[in-house]
Structures are given as C-alpha cells and as structure tokens.
C-alpha positions as CSV (number, residue, x, y, z in Angstrom):
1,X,-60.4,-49.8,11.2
2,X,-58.1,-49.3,13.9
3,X,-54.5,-51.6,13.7
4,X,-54.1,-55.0,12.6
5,X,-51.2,-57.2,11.2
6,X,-50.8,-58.5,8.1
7,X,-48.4,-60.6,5.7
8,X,-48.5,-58.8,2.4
9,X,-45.9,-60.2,-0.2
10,X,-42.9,-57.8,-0.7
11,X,-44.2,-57.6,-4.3
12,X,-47.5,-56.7,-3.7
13,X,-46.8,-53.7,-1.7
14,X,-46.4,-50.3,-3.4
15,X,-44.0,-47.4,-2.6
16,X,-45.7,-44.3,-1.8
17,X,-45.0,-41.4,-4.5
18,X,-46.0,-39.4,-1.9
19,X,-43.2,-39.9,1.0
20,X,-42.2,-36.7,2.2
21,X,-38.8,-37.8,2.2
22,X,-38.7,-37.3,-1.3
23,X,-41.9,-37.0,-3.2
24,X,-42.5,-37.3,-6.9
25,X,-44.7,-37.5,-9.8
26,X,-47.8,-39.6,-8.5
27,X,-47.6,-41.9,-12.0
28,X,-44.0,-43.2,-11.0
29,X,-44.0,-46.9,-10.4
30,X,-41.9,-48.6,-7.8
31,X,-39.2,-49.0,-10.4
32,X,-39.0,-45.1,-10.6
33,X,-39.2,-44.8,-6.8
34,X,-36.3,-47.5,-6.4
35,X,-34.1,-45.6,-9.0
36,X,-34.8,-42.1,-7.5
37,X,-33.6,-43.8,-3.9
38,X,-30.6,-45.0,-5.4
39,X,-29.5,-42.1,-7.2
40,X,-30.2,-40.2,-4.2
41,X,-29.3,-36.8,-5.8
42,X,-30.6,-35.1,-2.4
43,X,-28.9,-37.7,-0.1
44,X,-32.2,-38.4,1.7
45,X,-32.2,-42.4,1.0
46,X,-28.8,-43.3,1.8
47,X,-29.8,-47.0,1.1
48,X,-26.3,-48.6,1.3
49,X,-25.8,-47.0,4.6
50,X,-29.5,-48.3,6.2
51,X,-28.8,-51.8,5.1
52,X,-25.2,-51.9,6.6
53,X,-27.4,-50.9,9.8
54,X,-30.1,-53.5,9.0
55,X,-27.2,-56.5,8.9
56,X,-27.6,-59.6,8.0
57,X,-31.5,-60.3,7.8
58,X,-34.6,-58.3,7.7
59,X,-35.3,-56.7,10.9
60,X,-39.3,-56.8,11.7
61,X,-38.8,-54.8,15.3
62,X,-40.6,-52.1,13.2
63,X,-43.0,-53.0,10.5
64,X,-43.8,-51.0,7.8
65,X,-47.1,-48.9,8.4
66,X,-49.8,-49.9,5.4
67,X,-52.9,-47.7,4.0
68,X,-54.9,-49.7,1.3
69,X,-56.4,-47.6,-1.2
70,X,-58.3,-48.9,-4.3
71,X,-57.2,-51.7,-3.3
72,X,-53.6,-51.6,-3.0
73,X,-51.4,-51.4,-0.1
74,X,-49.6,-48.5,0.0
75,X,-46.7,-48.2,2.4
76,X,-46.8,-44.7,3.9
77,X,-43.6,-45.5,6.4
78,X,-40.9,-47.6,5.8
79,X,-40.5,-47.4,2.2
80,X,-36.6,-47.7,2.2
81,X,-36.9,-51.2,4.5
82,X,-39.7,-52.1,1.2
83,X,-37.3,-50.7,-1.2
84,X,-34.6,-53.4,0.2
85,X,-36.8,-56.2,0.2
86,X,-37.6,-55.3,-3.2
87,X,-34.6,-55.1,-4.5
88,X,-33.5,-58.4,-2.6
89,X,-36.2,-60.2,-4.1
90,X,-35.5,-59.1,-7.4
91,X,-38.9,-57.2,-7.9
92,X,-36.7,-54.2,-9.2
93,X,-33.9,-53.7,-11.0
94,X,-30.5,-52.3,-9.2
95,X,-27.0,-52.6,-10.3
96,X,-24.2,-53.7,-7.4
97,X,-26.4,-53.8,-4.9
98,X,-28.8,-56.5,-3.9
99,X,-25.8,-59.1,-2.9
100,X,-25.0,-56.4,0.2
101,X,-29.2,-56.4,1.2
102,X,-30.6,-58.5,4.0
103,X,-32.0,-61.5,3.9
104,X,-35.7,-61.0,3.9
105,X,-39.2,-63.4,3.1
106,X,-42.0,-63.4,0.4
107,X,-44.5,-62.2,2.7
108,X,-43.6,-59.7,5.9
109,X,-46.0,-58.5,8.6
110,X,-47.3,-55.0,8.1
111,X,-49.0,-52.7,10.6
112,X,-52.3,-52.2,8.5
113,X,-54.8,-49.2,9.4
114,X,-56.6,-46.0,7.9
115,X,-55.1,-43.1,6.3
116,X,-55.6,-40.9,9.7
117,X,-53.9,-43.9,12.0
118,X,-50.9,-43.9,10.0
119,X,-50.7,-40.5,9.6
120,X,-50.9,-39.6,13.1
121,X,-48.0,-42.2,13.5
122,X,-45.5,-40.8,10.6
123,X,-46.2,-37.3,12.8
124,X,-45.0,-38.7,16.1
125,X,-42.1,-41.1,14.8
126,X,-40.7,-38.4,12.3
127,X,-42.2,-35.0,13.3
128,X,-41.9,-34.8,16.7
129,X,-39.1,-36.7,17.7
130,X,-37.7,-38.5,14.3
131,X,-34.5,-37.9,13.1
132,X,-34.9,-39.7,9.5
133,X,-36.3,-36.6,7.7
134,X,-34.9,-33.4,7.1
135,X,-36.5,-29.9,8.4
136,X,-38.7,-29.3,4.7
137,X,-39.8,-33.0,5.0
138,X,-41.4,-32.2,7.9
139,X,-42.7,-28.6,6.7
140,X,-44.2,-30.0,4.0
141,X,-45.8,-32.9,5.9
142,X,-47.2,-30.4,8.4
143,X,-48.0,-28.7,5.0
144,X,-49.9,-31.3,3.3
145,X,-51.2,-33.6,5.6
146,X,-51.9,-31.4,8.8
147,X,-53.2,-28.5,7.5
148,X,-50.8,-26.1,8.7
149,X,-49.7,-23.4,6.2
150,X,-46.3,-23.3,4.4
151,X,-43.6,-22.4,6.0
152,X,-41.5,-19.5,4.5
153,X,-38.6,-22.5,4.3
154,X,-40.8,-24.3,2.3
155,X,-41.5,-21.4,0.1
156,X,-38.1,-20.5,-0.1
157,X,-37.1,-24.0,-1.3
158,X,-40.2,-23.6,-4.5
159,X,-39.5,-20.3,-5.2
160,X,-35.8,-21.3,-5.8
161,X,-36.1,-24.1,-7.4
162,X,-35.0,-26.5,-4.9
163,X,-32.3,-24.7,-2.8
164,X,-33.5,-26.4,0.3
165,X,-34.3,-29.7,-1.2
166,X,-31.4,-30.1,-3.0
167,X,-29.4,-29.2,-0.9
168,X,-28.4,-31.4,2.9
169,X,-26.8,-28.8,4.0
170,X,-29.3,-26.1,3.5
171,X,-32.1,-28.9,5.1
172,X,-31.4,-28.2,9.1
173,X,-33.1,-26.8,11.5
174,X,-30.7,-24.6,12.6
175,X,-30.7,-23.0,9.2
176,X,-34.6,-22.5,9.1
177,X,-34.5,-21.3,12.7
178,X,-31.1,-19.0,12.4
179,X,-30.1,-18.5,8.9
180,X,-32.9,-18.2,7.0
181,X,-35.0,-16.2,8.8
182,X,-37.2,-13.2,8.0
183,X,-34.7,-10.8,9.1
184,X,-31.6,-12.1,7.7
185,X,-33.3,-13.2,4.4
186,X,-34.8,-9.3,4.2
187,X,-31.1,-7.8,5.2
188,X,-29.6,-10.0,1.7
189,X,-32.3,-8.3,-0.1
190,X,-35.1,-11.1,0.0
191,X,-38.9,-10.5,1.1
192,X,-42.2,-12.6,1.4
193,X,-45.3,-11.3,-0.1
194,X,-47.9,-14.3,1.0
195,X,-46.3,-17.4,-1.0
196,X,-44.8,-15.2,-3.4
197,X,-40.6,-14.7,-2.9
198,X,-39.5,-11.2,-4.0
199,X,-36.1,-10.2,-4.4
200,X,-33.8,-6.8,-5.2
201,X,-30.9,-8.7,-7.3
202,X,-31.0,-9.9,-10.9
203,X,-30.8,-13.9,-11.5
204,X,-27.3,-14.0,-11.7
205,X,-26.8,-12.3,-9.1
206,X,-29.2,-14.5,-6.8
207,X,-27.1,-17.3,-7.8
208,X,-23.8,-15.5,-6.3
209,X,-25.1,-15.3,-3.3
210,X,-27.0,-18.4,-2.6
211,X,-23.9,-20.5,-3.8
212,X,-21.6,-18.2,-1.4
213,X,-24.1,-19.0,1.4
214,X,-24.4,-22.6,0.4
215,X,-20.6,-22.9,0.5
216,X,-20.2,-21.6,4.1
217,X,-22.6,-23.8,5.3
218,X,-21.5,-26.2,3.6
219,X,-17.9,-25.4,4.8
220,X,-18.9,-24.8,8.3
221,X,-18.1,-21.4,8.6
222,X,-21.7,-20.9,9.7
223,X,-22.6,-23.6,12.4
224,X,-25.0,-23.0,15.6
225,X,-21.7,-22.5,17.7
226,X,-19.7,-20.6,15.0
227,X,-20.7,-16.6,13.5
228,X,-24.3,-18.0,15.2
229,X,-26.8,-14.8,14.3
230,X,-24.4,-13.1,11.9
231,X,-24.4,-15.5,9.1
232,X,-23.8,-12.4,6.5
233,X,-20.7,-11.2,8.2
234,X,-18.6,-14.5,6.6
235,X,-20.2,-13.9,2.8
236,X,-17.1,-13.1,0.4
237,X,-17.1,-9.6,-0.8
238,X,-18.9,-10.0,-3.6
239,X,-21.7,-10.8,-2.0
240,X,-21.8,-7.7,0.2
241,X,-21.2,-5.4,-2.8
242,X,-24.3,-6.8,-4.7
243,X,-26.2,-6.9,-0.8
244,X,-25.0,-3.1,-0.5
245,X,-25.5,-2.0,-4.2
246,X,-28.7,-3.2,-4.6
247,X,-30.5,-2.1,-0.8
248,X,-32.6,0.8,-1.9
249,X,-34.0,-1.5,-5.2
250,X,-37.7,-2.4,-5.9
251,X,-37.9,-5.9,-5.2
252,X,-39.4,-8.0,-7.6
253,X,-41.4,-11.6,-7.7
254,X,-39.3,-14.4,-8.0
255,X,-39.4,-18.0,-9.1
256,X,-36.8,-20.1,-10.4
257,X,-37.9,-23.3,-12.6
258,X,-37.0,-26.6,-10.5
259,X,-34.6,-28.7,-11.7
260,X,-36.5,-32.4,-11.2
261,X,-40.0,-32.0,-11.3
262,X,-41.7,-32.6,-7.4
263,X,-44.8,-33.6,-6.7
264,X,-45.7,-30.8,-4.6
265,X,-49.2,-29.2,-5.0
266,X,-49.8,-25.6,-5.6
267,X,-53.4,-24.0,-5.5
268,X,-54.2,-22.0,-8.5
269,X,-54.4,-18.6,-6.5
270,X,-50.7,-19.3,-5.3
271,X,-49.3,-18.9,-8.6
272,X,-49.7,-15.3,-9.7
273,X,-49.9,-14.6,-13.6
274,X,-48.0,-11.5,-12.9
275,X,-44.9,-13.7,-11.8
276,X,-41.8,-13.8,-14.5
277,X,-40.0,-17.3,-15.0
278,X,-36.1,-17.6,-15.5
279,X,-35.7,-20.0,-19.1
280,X,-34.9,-23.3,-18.1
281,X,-31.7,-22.8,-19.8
282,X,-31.0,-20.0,-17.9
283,X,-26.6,-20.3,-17.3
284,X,-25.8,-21.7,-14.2
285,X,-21.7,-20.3,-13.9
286,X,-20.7,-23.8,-13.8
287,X,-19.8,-25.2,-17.5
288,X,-20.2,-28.7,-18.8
289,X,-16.9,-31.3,-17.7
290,X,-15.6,-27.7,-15.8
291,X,-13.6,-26.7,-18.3
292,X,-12.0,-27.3,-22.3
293,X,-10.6,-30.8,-22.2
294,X,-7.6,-31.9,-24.0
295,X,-7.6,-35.0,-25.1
296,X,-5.7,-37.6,-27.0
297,X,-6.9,-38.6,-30.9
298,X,-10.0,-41.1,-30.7
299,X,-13.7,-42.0,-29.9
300,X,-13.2,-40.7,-26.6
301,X,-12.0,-37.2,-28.0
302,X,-14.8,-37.3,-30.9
303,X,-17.8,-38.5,-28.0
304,X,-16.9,-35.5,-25.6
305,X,-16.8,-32.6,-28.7
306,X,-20.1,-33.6,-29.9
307,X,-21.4,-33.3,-26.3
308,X,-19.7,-30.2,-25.6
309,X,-21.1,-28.2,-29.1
310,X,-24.5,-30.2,-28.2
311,X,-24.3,-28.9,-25.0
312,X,-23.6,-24.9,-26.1
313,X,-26.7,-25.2,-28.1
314,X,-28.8,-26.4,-24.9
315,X,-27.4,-23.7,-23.0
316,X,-27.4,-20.7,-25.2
317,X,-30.4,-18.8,-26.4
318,X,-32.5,-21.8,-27.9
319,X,-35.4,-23.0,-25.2
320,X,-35.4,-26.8,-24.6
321,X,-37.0,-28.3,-21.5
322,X,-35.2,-29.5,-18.2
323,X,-36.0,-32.9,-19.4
324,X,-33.3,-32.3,-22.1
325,X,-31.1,-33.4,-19.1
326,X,-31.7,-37.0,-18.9
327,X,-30.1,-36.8,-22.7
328,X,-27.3,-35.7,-21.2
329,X,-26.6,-38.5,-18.9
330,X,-27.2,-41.3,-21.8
331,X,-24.4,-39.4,-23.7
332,X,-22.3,-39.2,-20.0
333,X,-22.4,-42.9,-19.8
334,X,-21.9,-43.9,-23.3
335,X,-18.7,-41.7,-23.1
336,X,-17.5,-43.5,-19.7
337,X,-18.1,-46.6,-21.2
338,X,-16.0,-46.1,-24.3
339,X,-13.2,-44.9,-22.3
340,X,-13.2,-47.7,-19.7
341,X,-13.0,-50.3,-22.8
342,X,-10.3,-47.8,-24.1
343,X,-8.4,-48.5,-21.2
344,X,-8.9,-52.1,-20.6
345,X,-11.4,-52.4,-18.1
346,X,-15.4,-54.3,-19.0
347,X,-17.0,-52.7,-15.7
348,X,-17.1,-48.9,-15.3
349,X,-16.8,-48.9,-11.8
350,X,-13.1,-50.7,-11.5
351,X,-12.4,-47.5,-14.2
352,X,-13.6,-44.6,-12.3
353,X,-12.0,-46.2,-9.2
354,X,-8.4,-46.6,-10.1
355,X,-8.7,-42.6,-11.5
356,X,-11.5,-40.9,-9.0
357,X,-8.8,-40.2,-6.0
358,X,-6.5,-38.8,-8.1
359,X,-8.9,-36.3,-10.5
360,X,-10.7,-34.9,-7.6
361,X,-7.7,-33.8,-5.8
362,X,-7.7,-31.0,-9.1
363,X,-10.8,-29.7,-8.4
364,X,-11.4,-26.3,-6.6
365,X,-13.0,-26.7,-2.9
366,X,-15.9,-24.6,-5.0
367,X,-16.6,-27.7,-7.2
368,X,-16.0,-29.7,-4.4
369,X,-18.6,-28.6,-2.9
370,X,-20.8,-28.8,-5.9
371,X,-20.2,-32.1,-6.2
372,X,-21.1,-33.1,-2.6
373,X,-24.2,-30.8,-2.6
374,X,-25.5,-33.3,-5.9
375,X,-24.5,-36.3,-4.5
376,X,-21.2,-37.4,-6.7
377,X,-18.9,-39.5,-5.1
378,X,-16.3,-42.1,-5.6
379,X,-19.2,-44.7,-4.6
380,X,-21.9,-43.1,-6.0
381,X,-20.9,-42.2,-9.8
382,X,-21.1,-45.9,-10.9
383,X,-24.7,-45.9,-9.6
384,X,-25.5,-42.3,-11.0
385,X,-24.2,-42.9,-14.6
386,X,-26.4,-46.6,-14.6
387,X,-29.7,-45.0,-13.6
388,X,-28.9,-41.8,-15.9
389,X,-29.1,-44.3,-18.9
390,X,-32.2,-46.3,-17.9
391,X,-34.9,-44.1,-15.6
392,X,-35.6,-40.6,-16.9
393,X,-37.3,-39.3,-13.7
394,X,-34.2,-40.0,-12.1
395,X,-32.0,-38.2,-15.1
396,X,-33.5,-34.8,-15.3
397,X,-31.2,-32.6,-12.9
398,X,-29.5,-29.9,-14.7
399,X,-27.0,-29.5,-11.5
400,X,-26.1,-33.3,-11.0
401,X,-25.8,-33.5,-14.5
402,X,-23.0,-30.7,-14.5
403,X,-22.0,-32.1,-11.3
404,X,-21.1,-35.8,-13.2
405,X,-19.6,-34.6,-16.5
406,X,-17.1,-32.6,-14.6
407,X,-15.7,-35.3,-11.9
408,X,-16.0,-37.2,-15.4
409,X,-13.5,-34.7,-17.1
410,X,-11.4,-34.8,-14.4
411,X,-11.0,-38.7,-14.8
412,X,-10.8,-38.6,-18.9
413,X,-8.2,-36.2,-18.1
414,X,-6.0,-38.9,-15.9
415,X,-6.8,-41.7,-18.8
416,X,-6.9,-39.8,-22.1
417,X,-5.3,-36.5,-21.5
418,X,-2.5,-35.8,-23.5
C-alpha cells in the first residue's frame, strides 16, 4: 500500500496507546486515552489550548495519518484532532468541554497507508522539524520505532521514575544537550553503566537535588542564555554539601518506581536482578494538603481527618501499591464536593474559583512550582478532581495527587478555616 484517502467515521477510529506523546498501557481504550489527555498531568495534550487554535470547525488542511491493524484503524498522528472529534460527537465522555470543540462530521478523510509510510511521516513532521513533541518523545520514538539505542535522557527519565516525563521543564533540548549531560550528571555524583543509572547519594538525598535542579529550571535561573554550562554553580547549598560530601562514595544502581505506569518496553537483560527498588511508599518531603489544617466543626473537618490518618498509614512503613493513589483522588473529590454544597454552590468549579486566587497566593514559590510541574491550575483542578473519581489510569500519580490535596487545603482553608 502506498497512500490513499479515506472517510472513516470519527467513532470507528482508535487512539493509538502507543503515541509517543504520551504512551500508556496498550489495553486502555479511547475512553482512558481521552481522560489521560485531559488530565494532562505532563502538560503534553494541552487540548483546550489546540482547539482555541483549531476555531470554529474541524480543520482537514492536515488529516490524520491511519495504520489499519487487525482490522482497525489506528491513528498513529493526530490523535488530539481525533480526541476532539470524539469528544464533540459524544463518543467519549468529558466534563466542561465539548461546547468549546469544533464543529466536525461523522466521517473525515484520513491519510491511509502502512505502518513504515506513516512512520517515516511522524519522523519528518515531529522529529526532524516538529515542534509538538518534547525532546524524550522524540528519544523514545527514535528508540522504539527507528532502532536507535536509548538515549541516556531517556534512561535518566526510567531510572527516575519519570523526572523527564513528568516534568515540561526538564523535557527541552537544551536540558538534554547542556544540563544533563554526561559530565555535569557525573560532577552531581550520577553515572551510566549501560542502561543502568548509578548514583553516590541515598534516596533522599537524590530527591534534594533533583527538586533543587527542577526548581531552577523551572525558575529560569538556568536558561541557554543564563549560568549556560555551569548549571551546578546556582544549586542552593545544600545541594553542594551532599555533591561535596558524598564525591569519593561507591556509586550504586539506581531505580526509582514510576509514579503512572508507561507503556515503555524494557528487554529482560536491561533489568538487572542485582538492582535495589525504593518502596513505592517511599516519603516524598511533601505532606498530604501541605500542612495540619484547622478547620471548623463538620463533615468537611471529619472527611479531611479520615484522609489524613488514612493517608499516614499509606505513607509510613506498610507497602501498598502506586495504584493506592487513584483512592486518593475519589476521597479528594468527595471532600471538594461536600464543601462546595457547604458553602452554597452545586458545581465545584464556581467553588474552587471564587477561593483559588486567593489560597495560592499562601503557598511557598517551592509548592508553586510543584504544583505547575503536575499540572494544577485554577483551570485545570475542576477537570483533575472529575477524572480522579471516574478513570483510574488517569488517578494513579503519587505527585499530582499531593499536588491537588494541597491547592485543596489551601482553599478549605479560605472556606472552612477557622
């Protein structure tokens, strides 16, 4: 086959688990893929923003590019244009959303071809001079579906649980090409053996200073025009007491648990039975709602105790799963929905509004930045707490879990503080 076009109805075609943009589990069906996009813990969707862009109707300059496979046509580019028309059509389910999409039809042409046509596409539209997909995406494309071998970004990113992927500001080129390089990851006491990640600090003390880099970067402090080629110099203090302290250690293997599982595939001789795993409990220095709340007398009080001594027990010594997570975000919603009736309001959203402006301005720039890195926002955290208490793929982040319950305290502390 070489190209042809195609009307496939919008309900037909299915989203590909696979999109480097932001794979997951290959079982997910479109409904998982659509609350994934939406959530957008990553920021890699940004769904609202594309169909502002879009306007008013369903723009076919650029039709989706489609791969059947047992049958079924799989869209390997354009899934967030097919996500809209889905969503439009009402083929899956989104809250506050579809009146803003673009008008689109039943059926819509398609660019049909073989697997090797449409990959050979994605690599010059995204690769080589896209701008849609983040430096890993394209690692782990070249990865995957060109045969190239990892990328030490990329195994940075696995061995850490996600430190690239989860985070936008971690996920430039600049920061592959001039941050996280072999020489500057070596001089904070980080080495490569193969696809393994070794390391001379403890846990906690890998966490200090990948947060402290996060937050410069994050900050700007480190930009290709500013401290360019001496990213280390702007770490706090801290940082370059446990750098200094810990130079003349034996590194050791490490690997951090992810905090949503990825589809990415590992060979068996990559994963070393030597190689010790952090619990999936393991403390994170960031405490569920930020900090004690005190509250006035009522449900609301009694909902956010039983979390909180819930919560201890997740996080101390007992092992649970990451999927005890997506618990988490029932009990977050079910708590913002009893203090929104509390104080008069039947949608959530109109009660996180009148209070979210206010609350944040008593955060730290710290948990600020945490909160940005995971996605919460004043027009995201309607959207977040919905899909936490319907889709469970979407629910299982430890960190945007923590990152909702405290912009949550901070509002319950505007409405029901005392």
């Amino acid at each position: 086959m070489s190209q042809e076009i195609e009307y496939i109805a919008v309900k037909d075609l299915v989203l590909w688990t696979e999109n480097p943009r932001d794979p997951i589990d290959e079982s997910a069906t479109d409904q998982d893929v659509v609350d994934r996009a939406i959530s957008d813990p990553s920021n890699k969707w940004e769904l609202g923003k594309f169909a502002k862009q879009m306007g008013e109707y369903y723009d076919y300059s650029e039709l989706p590019i489609v791969v059947y496979k047992n049958k079924k046509p799989i869209v390997y580019d354009g899934n967030r244009r097919i996500v809209l028309a889905k969503v439009k059509l009402g083929y899956c389910r989104v809250e506050n959303l579809a009146g803003d999409l673009p008008e689109v039809d039943e059926k819509i042409p398609c660019n049909v071809c073989s697997e090797d046509i449409a990959l050979k596409s994605i690599y010059r539209k995204h690769y080589l001079v896209g701008n849609t997909w983040g430096q890993l995406e394209r690692d782990i494309f070249a990865n995957k579906f060109l045969n190239e071998p990892k990328s030490k970004f990329q195994i940075f990113d696995e061995c850490t649980g996600g430190y690239v992927s989860n985070n936008a500001a971690i996920n430039q080129r600049f920061v592959r090409e001039e941050v996280l390089t072999d020489t500057i990851l070596s001089d904070m006491g980080f080495l490569f053996d193969d696809e393994r990640l070794l390391t001379r600090h403890s846990d906690e003390e890998v966490h200090v200073l990948l947060n402290d880099l996060l937050s410069k970067i994050t900050n700007k402090e480190i930009t290709t025009r500013k401290n360019r080629g001496k990213p280390l110099l702007t770490l706090d203090q801290r940082s370059k007491d446990i750098i200094s302290s810990n130079k003349d250690k034996e590194a050791h293997p490490y690997l951090k648990e992810p905090d949503v599982e990825r589809k990415i595939e590992k060979s068996p001789e990559s994963k070393p039975t030597s190689m010790r795993k952090t619990p999936v409990t393991r403390k994170s220095g960031i405490v569920l709602f930020g900090y004690k709340l005190i509250l006035k007398q009522g449900s609301v009080n009694n909902l956010y105790r039983d979390l909180s001594a819930l919560y201890s027990i997740v996080d101390g010594d007992r092992q649970f799963s990451g999927d005890i997570y997506a618990l988490f975000r029932m009990g977050l919603r079910l708590l913002c929905e009893t203090a929104s009736k509390e104080d008069g309001f039947s949608d959530i959203a109109d009660y996180l509004k009148k209070y979210f402006a206010k609350a944040k301005k008593t955060l730290s720039q710290d948990i600020k930045t945490f909160l940005a890195a995971n996605n919460v926002k004043e027009e995201t955290l309607p959207q977040l707490l919905h899909t936490g208490a319907h889709n469970y793929l979407s629910s299982i982040s430890k960190d945007q879990a923590l990152a909702i319950s405290i912009m949550l305290g901070a509002i319950l502390t505007q409405s029901h503080g005392k």
